[in-house]
C-alpha positions as CSV (number, residue, x, y, z in Angstrom):
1,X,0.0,0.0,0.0
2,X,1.0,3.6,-1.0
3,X,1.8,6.0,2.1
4,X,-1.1,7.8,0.8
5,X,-3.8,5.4,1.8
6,X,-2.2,4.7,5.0
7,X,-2.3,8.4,5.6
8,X,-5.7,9.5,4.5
9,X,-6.9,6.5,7.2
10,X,-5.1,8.0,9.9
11,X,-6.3,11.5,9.3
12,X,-10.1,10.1,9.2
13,X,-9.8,8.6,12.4
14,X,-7.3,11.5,13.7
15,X,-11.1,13.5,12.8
16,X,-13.0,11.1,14.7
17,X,-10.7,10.7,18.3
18,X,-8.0,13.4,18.3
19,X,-5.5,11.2,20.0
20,X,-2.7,10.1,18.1
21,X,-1.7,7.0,19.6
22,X,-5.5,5.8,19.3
23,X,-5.4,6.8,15.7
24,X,-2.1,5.1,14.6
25,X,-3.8,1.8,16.6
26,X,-6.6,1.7,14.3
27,X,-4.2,2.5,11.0
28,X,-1.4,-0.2,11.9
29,X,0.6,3.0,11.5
30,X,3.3,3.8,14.3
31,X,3.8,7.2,15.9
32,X,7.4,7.5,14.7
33,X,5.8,7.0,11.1
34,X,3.3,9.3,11.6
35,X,5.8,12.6,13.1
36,X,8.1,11.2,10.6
37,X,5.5,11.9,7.5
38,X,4.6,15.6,9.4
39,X,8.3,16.5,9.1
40,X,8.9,15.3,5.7
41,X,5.9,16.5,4.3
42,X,4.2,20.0,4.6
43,X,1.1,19.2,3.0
44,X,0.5,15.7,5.6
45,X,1.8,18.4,7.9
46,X,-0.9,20.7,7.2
47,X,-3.8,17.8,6.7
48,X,-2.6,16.6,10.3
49,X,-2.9,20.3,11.9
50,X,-6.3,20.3,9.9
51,X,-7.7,17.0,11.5
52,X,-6.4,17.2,15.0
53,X,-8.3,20.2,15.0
54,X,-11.3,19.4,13.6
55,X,-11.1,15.9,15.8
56,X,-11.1,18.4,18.9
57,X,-13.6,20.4,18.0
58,X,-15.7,17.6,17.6
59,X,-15.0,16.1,21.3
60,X,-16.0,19.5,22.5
61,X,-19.3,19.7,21.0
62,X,-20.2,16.2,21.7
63,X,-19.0,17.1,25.2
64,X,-21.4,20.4,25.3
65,X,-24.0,18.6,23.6
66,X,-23.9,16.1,26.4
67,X,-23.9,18.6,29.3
68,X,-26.7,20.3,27.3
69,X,-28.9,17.7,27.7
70,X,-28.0,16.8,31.1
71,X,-29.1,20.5,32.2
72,X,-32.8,19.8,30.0
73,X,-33.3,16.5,32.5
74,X,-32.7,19.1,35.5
75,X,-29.3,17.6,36.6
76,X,-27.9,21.3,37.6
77,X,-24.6,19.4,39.1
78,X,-23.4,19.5,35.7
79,X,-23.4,23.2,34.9
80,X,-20.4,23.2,37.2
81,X,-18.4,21.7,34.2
82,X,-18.4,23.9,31.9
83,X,-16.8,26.6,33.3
């Protein structure tokens, strides 16, 4: 398999659980590989930036979300997170 395949995999999960370690798991890909590819290679580089980002911003609104509906059902204790 090309590097490319194995890289657009890890960046799709990368979107889905920002957490490196947990995304080179899924991929079979290691971590050196990975940091190796975002040194060598701007545009990976950039991609990786891109997805960690979006994978973040994605764990916080399913984290809001959560606490959202928690404060609908009248369970105030968890207004206290999300200071």
């Amino acid at each position: 398999m090309k590097k490319t395949k194995y890289s657009k995999q890890f960046l799709e999960e990368l979107k889905k659980v920002p957490i490196v370690q947990v995304a080179c798991e899924k991929t079979g890909i290691s971590r050196n590989t990975v940091y190796r590819w975002k040194l060598e290679d701007k545009e990976f580089s950039k991609a990786f930036d891109e997805a960690l980002a979006d994978g973040v911003a994605f764990v916080n609104d399913m984290g809001e979300s959560q606490l959202l509906q928690l404060i609908k059902e009248k369970k105030l204790l968890s207004c206290s997170f999300l200071a």
